[in-house]
PyMOL Python script that loads the backbone (N, CA, C, O; Angstrom):
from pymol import cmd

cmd.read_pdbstr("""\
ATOM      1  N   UNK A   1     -36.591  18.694  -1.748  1.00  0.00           N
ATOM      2  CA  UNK A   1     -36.944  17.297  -1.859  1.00  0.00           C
ATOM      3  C   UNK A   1     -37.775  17.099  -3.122  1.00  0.00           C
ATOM      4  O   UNK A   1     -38.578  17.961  -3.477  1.00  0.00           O
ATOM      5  N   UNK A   2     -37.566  15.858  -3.867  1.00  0.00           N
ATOM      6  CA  UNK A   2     -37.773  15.592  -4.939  1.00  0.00           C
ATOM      7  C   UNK A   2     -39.423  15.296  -4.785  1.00  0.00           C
ATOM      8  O   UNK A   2     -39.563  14.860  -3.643  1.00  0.00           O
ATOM      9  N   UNK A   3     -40.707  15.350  -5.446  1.00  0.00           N
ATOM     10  CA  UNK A   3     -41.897  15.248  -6.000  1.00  0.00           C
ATOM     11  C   UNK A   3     -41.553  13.351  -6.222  1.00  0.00           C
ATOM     12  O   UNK A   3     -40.415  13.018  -6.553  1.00  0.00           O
ATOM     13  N   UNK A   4     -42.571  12.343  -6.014  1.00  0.00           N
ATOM     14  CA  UNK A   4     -42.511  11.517  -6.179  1.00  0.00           C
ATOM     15  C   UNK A   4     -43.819  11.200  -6.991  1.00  0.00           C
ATOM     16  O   UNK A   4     -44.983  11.487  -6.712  1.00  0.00           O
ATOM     17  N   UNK A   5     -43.251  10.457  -8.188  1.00  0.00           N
ATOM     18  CA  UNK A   5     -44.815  10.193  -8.749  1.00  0.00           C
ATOM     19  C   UNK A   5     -45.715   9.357  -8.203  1.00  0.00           C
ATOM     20  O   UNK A   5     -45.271   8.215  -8.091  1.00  0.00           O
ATOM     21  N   UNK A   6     -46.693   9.490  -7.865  1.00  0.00           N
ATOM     22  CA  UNK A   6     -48.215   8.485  -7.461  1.00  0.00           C
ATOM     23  C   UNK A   6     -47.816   7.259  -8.299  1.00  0.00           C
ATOM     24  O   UNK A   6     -47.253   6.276  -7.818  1.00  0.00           O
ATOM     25  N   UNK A   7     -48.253   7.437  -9.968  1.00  0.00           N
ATOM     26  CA  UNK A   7     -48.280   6.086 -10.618  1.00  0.00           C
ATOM     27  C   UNK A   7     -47.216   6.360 -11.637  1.00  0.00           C
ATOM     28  O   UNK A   7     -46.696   7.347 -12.158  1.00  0.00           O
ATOM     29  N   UNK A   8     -47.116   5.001 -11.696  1.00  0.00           N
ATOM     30  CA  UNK A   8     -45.774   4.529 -12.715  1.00  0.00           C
ATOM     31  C   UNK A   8     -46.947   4.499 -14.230  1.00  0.00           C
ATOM     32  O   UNK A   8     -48.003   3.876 -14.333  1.00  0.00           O
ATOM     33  N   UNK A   9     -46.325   5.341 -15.173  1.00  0.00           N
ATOM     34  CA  UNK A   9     -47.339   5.039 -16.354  1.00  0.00           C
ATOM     35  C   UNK A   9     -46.417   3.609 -17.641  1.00  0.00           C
ATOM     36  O   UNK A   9     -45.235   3.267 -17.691  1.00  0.00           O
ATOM     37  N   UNK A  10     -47.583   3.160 -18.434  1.00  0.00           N
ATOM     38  CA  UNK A  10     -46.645   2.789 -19.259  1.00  0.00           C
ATOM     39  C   UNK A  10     -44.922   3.371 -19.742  1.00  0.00           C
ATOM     40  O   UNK A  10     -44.500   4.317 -19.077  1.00  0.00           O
ATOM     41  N   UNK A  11     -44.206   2.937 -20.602  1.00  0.00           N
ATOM     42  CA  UNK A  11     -43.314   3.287 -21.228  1.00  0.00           C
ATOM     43  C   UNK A  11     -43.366   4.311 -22.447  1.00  0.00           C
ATOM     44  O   UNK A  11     -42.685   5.248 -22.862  1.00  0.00           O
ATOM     45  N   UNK A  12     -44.646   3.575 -22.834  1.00  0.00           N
ATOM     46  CA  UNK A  12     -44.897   4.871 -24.189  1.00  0.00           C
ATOM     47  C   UNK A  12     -45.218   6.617 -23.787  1.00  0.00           C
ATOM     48  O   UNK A  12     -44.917   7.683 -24.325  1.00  0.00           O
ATOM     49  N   UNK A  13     -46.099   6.166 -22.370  1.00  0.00           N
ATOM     50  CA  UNK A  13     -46.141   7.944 -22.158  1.00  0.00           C
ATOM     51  C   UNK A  13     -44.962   8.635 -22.235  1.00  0.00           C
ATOM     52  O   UNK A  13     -44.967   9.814 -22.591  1.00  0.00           O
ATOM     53  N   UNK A  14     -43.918   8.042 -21.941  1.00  0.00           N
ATOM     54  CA  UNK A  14     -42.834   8.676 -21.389  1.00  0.00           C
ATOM     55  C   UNK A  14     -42.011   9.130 -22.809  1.00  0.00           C
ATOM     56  O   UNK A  14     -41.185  10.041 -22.866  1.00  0.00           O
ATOM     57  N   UNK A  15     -42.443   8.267 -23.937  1.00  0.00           N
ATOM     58  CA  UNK A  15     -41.505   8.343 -25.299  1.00  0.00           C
ATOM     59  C   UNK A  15     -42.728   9.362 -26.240  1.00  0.00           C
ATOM     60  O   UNK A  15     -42.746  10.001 -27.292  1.00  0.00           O
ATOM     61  N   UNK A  16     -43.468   9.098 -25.348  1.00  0.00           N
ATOM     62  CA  UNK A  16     -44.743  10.143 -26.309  1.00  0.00           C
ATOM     63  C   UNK A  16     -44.368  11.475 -25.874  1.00  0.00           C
ATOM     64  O   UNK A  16     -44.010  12.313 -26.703  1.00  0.00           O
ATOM     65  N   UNK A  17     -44.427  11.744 -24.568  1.00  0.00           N
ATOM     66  CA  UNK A  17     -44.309  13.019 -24.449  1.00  0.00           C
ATOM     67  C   UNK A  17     -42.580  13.490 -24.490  1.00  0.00           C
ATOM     68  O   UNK A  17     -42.540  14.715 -24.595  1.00  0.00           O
ATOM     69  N   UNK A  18     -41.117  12.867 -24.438  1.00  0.00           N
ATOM     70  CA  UNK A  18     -40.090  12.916 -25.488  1.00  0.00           C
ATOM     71  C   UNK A  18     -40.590  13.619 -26.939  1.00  0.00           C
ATOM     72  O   UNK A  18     -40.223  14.715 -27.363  1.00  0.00           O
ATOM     73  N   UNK A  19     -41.255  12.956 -27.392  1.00  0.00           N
ATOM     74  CA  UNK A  19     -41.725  12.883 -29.263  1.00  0.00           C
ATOM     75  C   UNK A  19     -42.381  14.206 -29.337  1.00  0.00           C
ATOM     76  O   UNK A  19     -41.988  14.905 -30.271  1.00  0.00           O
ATOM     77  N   UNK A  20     -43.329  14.736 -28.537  1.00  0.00           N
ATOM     78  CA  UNK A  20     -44.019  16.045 -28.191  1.00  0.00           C
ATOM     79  C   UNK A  20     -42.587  17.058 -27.824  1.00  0.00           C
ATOM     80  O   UNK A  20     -42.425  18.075 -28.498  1.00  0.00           O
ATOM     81  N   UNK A  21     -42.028  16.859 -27.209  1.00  0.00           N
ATOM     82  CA  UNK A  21     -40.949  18.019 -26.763  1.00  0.00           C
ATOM     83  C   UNK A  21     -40.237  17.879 -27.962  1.00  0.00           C
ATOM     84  O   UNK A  21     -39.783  19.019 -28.062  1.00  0.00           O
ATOM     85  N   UNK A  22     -39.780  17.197 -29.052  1.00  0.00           N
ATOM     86  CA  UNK A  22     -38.638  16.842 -29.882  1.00  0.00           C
ATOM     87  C   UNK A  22     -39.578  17.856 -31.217  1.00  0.00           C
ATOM     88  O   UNK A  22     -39.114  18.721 -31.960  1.00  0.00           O
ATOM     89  N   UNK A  23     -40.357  17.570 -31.168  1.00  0.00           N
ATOM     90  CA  UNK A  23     -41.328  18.284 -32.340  1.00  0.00           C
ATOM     91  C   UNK A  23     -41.232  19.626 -32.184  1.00  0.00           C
ATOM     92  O   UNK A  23     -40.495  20.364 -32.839  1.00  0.00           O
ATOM     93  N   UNK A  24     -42.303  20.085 -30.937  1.00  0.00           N
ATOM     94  CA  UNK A  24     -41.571  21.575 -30.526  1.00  0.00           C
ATOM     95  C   UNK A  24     -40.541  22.023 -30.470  1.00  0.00           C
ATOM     96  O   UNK A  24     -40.564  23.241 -30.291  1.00  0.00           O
ATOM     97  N   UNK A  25     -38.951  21.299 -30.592  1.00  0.00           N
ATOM     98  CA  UNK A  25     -38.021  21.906 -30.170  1.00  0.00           C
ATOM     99  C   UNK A  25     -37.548  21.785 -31.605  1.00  0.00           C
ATOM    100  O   UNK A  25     -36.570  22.493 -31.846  1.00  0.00           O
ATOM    101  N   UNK A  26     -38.103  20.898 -32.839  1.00  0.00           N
ATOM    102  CA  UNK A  26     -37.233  20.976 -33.846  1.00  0.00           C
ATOM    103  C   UNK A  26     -37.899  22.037 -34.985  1.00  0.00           C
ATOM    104  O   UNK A  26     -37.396  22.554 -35.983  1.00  0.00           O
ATOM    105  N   UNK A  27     -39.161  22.128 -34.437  1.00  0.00           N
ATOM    106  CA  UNK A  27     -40.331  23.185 -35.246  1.00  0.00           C
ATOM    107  C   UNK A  27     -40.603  24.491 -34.847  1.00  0.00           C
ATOM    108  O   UNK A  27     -41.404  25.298 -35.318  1.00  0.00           O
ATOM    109  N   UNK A  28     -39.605  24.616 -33.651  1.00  0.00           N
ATOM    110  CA  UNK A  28     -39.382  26.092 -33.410  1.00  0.00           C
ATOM    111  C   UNK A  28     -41.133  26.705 -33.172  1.00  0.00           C
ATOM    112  O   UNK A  28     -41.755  27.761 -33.281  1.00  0.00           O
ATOM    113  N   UNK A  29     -41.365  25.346 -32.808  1.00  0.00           N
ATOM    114  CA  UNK A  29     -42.918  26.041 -31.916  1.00  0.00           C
ATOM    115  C   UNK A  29     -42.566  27.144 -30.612  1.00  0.00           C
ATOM    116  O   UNK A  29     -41.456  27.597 -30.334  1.00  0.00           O
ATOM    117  N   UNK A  30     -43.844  27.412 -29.930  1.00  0.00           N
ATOM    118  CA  UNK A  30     -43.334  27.604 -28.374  1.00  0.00           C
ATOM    119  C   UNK A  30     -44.791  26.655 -28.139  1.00  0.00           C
ATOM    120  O   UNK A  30     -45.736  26.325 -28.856  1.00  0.00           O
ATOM    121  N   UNK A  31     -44.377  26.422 -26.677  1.00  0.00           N
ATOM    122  CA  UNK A  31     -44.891  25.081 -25.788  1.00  0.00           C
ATOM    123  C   UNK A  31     -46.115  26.040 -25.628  1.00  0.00           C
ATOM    124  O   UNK A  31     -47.151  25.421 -25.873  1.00  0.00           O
ATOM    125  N   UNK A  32     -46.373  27.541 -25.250  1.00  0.00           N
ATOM    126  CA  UNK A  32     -47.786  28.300 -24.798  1.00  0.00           C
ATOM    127  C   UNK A  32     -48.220  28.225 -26.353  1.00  0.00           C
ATOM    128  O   UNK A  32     -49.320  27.673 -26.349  1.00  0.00           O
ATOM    129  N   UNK A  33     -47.990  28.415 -27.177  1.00  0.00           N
ATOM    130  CA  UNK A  33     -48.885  28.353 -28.483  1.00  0.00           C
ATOM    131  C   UNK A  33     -49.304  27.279 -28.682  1.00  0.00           C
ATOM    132  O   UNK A  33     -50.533  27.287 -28.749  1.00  0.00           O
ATOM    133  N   UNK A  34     -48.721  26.025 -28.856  1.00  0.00           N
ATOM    134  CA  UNK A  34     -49.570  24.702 -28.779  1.00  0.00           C
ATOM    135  C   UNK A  34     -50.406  24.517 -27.848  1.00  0.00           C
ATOM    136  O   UNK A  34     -51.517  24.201 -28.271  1.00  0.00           O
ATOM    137  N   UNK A  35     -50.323  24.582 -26.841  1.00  0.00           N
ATOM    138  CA  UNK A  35     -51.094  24.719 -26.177  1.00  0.00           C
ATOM    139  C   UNK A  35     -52.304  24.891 -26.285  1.00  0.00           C
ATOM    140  O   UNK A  35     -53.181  24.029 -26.243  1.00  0.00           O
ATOM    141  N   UNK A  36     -52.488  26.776 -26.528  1.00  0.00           N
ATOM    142  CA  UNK A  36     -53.309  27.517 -26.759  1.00  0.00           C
ATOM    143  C   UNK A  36     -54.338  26.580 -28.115  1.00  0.00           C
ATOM    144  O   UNK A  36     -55.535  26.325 -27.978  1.00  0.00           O
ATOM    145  N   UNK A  37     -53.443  26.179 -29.431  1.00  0.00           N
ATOM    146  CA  UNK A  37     -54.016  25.825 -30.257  1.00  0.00           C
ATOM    147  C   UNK A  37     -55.077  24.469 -29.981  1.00  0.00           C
ATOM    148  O   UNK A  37     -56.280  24.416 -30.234  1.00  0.00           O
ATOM    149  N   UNK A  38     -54.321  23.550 -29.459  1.00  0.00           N
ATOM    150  CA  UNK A  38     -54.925  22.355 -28.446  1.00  0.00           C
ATOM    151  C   UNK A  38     -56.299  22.556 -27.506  1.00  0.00           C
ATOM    152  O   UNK A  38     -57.214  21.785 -27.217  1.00  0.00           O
ATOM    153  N   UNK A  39     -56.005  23.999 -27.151  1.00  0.00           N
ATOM    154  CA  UNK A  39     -56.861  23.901 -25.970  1.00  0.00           C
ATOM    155  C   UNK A  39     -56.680  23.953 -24.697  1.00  0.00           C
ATOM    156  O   UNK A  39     -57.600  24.121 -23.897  1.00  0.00           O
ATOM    157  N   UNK A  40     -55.311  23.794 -24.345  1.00  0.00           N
ATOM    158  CA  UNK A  40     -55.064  23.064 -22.840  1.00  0.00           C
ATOM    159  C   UNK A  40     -54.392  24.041 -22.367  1.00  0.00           C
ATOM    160  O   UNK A  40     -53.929  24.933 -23.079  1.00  0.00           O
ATOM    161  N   UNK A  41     -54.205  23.957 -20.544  1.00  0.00           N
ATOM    162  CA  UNK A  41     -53.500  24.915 -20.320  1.00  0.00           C
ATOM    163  C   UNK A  41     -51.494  24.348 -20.287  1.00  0.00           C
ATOM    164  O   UNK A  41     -50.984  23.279 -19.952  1.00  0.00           O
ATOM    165  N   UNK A  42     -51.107  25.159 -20.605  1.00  0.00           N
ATOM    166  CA  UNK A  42     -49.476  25.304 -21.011  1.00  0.00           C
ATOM    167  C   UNK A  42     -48.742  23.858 -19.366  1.00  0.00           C
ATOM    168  O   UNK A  42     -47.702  23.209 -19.483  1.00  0.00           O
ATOM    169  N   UNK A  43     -49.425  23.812 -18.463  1.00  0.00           N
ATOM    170  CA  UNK A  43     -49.128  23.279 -17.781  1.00  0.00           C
ATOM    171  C   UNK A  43     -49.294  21.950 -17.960  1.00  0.00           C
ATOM    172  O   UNK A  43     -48.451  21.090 -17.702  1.00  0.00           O
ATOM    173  N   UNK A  44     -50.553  21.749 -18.472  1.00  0.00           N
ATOM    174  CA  UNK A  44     -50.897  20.178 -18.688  1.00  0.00           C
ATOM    175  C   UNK A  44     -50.199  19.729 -19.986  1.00  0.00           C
ATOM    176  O   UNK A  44     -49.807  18.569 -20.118  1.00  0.00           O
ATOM    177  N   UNK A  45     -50.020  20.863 -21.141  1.00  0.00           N
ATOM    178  CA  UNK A  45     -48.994  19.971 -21.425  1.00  0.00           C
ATOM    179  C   UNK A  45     -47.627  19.660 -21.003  1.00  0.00           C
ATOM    180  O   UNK A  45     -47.072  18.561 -21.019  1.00  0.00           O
ATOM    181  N   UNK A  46     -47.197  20.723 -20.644  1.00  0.00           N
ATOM    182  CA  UNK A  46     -45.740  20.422 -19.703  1.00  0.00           C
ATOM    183  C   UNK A  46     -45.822  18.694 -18.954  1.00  0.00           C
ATOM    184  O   UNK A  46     -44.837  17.965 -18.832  1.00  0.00           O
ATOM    185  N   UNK A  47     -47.363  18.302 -18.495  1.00  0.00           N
ATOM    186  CA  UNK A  47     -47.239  17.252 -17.417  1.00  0.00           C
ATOM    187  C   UNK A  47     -46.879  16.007 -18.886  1.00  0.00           C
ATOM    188  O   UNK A  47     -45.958  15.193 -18.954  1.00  0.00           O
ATOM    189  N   UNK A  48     -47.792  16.232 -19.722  1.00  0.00           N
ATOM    190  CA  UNK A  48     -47.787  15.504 -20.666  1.00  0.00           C
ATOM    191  C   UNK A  48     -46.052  14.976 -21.471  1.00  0.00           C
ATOM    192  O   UNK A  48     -45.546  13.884 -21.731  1.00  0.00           O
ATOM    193  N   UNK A  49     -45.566  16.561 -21.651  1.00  0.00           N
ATOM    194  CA  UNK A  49     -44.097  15.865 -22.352  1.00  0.00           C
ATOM    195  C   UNK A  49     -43.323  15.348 -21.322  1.00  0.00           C
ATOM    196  O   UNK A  49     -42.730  14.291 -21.535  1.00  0.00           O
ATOM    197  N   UNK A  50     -43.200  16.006 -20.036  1.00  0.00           N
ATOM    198  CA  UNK A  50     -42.725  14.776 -18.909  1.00  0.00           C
ATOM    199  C   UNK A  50     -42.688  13.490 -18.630  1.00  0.00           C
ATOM    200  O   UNK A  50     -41.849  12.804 -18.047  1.00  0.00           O
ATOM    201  N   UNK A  51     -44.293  13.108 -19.403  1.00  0.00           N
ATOM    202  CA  UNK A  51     -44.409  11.574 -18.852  1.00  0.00           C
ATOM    203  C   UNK A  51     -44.912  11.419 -17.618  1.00  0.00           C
ATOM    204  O   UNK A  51     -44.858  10.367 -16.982  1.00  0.00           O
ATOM    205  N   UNK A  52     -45.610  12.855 -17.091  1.00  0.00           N
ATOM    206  CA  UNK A  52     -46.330  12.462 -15.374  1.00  0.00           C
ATOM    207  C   UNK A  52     -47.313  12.501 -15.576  1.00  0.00           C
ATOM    208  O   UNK A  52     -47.916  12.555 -14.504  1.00  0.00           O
ATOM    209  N   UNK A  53     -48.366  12.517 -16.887  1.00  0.00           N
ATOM    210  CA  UNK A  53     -49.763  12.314 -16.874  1.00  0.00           C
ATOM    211  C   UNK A  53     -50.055  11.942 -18.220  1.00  0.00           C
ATOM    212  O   UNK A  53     -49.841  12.673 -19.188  1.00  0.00           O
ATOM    213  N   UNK A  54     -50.691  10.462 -18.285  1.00  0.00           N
ATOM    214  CA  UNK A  54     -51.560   9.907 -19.428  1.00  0.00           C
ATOM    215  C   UNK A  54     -52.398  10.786 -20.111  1.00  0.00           C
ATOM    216  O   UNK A  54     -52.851  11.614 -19.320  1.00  0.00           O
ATOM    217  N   UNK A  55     -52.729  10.925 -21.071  1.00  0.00           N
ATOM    218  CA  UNK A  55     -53.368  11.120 -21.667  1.00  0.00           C
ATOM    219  C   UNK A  55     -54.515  10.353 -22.330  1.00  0.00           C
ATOM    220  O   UNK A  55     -54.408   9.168 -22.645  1.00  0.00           O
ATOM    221  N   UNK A  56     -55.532  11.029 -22.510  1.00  0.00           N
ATOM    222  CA  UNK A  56     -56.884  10.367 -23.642  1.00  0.00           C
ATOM    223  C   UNK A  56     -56.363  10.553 -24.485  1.00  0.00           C
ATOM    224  O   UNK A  56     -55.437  11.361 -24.556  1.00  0.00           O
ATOM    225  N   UNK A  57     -56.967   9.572 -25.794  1.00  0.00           N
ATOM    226  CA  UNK A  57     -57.217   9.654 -27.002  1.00  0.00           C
ATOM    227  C   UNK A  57     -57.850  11.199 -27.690  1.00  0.00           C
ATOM    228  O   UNK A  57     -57.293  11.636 -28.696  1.00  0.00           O
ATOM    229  N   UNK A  58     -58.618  11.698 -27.292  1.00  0.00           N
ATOM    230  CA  UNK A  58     -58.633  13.094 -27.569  1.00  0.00           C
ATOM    231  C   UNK A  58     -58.117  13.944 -27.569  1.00  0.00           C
ATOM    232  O   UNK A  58     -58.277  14.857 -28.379  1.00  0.00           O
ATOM    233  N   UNK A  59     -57.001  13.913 -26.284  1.00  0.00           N
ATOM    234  CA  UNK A  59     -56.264  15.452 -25.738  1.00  0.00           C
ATOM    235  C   UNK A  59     -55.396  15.071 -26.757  1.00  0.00           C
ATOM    236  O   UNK A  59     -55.214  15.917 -27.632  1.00  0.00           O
ATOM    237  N   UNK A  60     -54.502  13.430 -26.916  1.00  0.00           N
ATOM    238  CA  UNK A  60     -53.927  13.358 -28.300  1.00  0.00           C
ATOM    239  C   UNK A  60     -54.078  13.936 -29.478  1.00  0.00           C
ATOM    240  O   UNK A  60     -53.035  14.208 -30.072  1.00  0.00           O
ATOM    241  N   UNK A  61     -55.034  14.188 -29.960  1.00  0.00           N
ATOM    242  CA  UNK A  61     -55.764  14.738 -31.242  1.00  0.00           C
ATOM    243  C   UNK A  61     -55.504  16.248 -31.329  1.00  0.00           C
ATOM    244  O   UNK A  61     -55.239  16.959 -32.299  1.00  0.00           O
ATOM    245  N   UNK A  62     -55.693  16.586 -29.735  1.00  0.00           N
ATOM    246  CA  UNK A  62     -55.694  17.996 -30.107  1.00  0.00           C
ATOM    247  C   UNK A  62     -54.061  18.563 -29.957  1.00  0.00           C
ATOM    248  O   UNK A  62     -53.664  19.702 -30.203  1.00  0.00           O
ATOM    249  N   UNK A  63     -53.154  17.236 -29.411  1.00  0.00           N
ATOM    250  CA  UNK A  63     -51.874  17.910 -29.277  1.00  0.00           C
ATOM    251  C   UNK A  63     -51.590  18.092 -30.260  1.00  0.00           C
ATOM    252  O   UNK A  63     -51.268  19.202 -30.686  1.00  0.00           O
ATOM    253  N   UNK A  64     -51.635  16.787 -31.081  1.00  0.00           N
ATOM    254  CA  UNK A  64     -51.253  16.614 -32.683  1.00  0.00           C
ATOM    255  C   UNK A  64     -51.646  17.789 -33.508  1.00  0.00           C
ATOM    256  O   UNK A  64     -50.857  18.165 -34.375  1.00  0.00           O
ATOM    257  N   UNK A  65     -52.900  18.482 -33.319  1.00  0.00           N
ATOM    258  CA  UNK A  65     -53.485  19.573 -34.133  1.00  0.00           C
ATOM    259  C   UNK A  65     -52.431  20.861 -33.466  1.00  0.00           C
ATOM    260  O   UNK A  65     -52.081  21.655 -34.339  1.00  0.00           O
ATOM    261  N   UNK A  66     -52.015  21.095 -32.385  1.00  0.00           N
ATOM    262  CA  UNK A  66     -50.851  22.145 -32.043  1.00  0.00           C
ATOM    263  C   UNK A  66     -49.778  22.166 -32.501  1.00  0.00           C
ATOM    264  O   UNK A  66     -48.958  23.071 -32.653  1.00  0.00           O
ATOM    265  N   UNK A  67     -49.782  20.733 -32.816  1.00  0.00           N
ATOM    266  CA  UNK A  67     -48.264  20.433 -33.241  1.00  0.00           C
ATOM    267  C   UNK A  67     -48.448  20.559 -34.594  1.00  0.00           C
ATOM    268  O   UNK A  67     -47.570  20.077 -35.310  1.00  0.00           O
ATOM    269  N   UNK A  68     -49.070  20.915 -34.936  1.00  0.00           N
ATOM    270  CA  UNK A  68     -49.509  20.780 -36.950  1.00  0.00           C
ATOM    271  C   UNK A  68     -48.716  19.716 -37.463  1.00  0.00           C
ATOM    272  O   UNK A  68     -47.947  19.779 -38.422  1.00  0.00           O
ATOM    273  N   UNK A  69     -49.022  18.517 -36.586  1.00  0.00           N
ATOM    274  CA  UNK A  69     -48.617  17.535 -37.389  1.00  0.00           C
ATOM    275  C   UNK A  69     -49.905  16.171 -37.259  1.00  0.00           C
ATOM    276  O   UNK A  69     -50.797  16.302 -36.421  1.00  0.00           O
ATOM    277  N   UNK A  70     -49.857  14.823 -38.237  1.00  0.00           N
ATOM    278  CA  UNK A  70     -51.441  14.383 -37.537  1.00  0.00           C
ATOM    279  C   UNK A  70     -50.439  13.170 -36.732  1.00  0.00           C
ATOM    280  O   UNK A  70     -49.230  12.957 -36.819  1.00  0.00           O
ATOM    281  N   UNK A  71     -51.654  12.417 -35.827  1.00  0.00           N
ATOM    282  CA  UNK A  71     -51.249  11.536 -34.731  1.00  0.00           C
ATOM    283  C   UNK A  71     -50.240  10.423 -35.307  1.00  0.00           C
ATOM    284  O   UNK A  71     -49.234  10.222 -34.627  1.00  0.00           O
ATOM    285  N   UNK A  72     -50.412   9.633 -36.560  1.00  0.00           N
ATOM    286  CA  UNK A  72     -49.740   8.678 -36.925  1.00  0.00           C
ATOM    287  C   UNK A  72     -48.582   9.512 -37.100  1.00  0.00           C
ATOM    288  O   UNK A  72     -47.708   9.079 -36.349  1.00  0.00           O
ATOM    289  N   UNK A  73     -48.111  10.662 -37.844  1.00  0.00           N
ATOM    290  CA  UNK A  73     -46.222  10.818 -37.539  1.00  0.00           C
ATOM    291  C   UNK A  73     -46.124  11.217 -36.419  1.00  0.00           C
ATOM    292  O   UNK A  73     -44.976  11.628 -36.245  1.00  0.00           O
ATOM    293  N   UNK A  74     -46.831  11.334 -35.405  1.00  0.00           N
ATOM    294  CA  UNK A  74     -46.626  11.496 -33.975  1.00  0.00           C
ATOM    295  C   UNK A  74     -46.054   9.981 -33.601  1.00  0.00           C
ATOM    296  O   UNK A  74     -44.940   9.647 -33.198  1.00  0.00           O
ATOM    297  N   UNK A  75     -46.917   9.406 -33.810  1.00  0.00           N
ATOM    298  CA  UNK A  75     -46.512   7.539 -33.699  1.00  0.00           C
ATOM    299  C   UNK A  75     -45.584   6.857 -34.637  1.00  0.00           C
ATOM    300  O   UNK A  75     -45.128   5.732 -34.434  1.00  0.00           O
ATOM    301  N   UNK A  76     -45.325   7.602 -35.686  1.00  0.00           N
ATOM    302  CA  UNK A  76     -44.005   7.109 -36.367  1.00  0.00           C
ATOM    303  C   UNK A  76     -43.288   6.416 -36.034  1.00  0.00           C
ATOM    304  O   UNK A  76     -42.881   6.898 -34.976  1.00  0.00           O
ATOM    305  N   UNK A  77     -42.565   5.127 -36.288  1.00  0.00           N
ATOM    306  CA  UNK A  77     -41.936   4.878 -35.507  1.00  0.00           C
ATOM    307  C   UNK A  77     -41.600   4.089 -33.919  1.00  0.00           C
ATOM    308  O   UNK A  77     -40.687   3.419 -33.435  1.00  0.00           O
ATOM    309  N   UNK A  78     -42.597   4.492 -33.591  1.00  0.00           N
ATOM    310  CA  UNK A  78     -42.669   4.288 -31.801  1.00  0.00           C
ATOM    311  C   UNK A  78     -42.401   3.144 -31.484  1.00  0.00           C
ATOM    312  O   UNK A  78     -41.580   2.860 -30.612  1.00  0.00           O
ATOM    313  N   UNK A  79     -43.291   2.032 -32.388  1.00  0.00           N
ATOM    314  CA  UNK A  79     -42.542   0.715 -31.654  1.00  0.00           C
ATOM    315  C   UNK A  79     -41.172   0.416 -31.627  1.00  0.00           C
ATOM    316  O   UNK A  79     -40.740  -0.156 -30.625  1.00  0.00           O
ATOM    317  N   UNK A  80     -40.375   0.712 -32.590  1.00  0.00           N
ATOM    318  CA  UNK A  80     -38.985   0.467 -32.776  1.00  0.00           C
ATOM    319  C   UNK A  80     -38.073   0.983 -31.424  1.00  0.00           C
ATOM    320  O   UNK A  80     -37.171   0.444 -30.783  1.00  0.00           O
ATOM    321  N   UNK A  81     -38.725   2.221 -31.325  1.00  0.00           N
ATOM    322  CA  UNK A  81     -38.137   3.131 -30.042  1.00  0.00           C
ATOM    323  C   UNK A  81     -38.589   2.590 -29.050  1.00  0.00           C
ATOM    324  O   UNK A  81     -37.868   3.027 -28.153  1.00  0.00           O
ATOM    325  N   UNK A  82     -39.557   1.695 -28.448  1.00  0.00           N
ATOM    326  CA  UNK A  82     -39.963   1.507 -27.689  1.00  0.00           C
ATOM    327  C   UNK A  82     -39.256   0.243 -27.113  1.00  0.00           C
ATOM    328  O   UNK A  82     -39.092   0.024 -25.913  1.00  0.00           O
ATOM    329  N   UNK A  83     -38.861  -0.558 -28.142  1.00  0.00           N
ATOM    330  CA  UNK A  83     -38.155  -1.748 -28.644  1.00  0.00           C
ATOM    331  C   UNK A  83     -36.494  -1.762 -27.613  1.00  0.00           C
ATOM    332  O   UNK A  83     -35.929  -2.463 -26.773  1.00  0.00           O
ATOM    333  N   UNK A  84     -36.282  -0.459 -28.399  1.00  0.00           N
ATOM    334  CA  UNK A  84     -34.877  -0.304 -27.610  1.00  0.00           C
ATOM    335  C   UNK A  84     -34.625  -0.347 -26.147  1.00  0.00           C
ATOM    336  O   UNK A  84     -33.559  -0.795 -25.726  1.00  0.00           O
ATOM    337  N   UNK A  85     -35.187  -0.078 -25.664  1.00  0.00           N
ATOM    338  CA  UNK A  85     -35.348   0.167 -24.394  1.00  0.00           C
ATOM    339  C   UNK A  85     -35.459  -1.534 -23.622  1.00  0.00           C
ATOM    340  O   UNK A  85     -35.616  -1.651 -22.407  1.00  0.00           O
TER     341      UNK A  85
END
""", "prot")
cmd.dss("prot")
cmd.show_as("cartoon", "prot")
cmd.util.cbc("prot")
cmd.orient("prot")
């Protein structure tokens, strides 16, 4: 049986953490090294590129710093994508 989420988050979590998995997967990161670099454990971000848990403005900062990329080309874009939908 399927896990049901508690709360419905905005739309953007859901294209943010997309944008987080698309980075790692095109930068030939691994998901435990960002992590590690971030700070966090490998799980919370997993919740994060899912879209099952919001994030602060901080943990942002530090994804962006795993991702060696900074927050605005993280946000590149986003409204347009967000648009589509």
């Amino acid at each position: 049986m399927k896990k049901q989420k508690k709360t419905e988050y905005p739309p953007v979590v859901n294209v943010l953490g997309k944008r987080i998995k698309n980075v790692i997967k095109t930068t030939s990161l691994v998901q435990k090294n960002v992590a590690h670099d971030a700070d966090m454990d490998v799980e919370n971000l997993r919740k994060y590129m899912r879209g099952d848990q919001e994030m602060k403005i901080s943990t942002l900062m530090r994804i962006s710093y795993g991702l060696k990329i900074t927050v605005s080309e993280l946000f590149q874009g986003i409204e347009e994508e967000l648009n589509k939908k």
